[in-house]
C-alpha positions in Angstrom: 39.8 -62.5 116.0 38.4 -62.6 119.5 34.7 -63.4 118.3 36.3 -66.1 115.7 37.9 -67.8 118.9 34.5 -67.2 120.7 32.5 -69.3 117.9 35.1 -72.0 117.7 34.6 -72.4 121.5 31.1 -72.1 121.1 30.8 -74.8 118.5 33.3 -77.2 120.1 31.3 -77.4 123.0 28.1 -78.3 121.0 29.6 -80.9 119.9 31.4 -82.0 122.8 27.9 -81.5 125.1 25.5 -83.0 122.4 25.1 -86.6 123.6 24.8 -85.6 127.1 22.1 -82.6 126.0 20.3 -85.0 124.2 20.2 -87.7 127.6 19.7 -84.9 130.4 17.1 -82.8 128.1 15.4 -84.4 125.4 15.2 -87.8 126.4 13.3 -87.2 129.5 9.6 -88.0 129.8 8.0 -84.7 131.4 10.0 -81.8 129.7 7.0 -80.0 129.0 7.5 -77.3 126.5 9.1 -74.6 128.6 12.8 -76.0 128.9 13.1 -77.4 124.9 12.0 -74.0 123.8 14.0 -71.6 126.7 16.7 -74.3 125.5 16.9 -73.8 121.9 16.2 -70.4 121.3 19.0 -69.8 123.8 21.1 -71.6 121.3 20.1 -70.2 117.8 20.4 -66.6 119.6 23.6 -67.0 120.9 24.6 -68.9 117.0 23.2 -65.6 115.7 24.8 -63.0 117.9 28.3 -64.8 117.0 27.6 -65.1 113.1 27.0 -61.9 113.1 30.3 -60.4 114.0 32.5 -62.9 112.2 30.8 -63.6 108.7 30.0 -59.9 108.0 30.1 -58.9 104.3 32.8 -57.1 102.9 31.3 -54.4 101.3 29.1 -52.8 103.8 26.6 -49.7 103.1 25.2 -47.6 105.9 21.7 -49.1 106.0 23.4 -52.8 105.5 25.3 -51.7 109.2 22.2 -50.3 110.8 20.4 -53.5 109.8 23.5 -55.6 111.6 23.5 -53.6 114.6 19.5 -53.7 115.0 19.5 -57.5 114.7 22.9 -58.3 116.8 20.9 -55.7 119.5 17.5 -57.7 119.2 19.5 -61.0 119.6 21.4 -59.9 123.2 18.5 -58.3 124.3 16.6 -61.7 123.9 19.7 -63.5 125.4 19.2 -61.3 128.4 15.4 -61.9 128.4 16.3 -65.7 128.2 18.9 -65.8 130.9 16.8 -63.6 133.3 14.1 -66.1 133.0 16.1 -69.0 133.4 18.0 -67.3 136.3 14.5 -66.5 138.2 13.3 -69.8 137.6 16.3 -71.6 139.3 16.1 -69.5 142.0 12.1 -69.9 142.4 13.0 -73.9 142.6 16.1 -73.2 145.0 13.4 -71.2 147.5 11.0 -74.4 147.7 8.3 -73.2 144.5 5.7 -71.4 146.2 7.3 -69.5 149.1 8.1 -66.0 148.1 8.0 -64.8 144.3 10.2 -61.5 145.4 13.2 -63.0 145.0 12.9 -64.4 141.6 11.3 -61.4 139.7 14.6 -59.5 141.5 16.6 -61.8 139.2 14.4 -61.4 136.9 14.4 -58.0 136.4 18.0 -57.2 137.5 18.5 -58.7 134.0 16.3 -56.3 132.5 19.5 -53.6 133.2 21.6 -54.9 130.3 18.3 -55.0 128.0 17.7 -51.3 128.5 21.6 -50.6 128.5 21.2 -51.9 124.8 18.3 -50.6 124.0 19.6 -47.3 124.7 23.1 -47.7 122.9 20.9 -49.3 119.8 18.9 -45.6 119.7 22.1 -43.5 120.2 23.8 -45.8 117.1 20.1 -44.7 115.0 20.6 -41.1 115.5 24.2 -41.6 115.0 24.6 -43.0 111.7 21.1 -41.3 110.6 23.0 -38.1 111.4 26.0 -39.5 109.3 23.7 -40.5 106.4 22.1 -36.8 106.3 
């Protein structure tokens, strides 16, 4: 129920945000190719992550669930690589672009804590349900 809400949120605020997305992002005339990709891939990861938990299939083997936890693990762990990046690049603009690079890779890489958080749940899950299947 609680993911269900979480996509209906997530996809009424696509469509409420899409013009101005499409004004503040696209539309601009030295985006490069940084933000559009950072940008999307944020997107479809996040569209993942949530279709994942609500259209799962009803009947549901063990390999079928590894295969669904693997790829919902993949997808937050590139969330997190995606936010940290974004997150160090708004604080390298915020410190004036050229001073120090300490505090941004400190951003950066106190995101890397939820990527090996998952990491290491998506390992103890393997041996888990590998266990189970033996």
């Amino acid at each position: 129920m609680f993911v269900t809400s979480a996509l209906a949120l997530y996809v009424y605020d696509r469509i409420l945000t899409f013009g101005s997305e499409i004004d503040m992002i696209w539309r601009r005339k030295k985006i490069g190719i940084a933000i559009p990709v950072l940008y999307t891939s944020m997107h479809m990861l996040v569209l993942l992550y949530l279709l994942l938990y609500v259209c799962p299939p009803t009947v549901i083997s063990l390999q079928s669930l590894w295969a669904m936890d693997v790829m919902s693990d993949i997808s937050v762990c590139l969330l997190y690589l995606t936010w940290g990046f974004i997150a160090a690049m708004r604080v390298y603009a915020v410190n004036g672009r050229g001073s120090s690079i300490y505090a941004p890779a400190f951003v950066f890489l106190w995101w890397l804590i939820p990527v090996g958080i998952n990491i290491v749940r998506s390992l103890f899950v393997t041996r888990v349900l590998s266990d189970r299947a033996d």
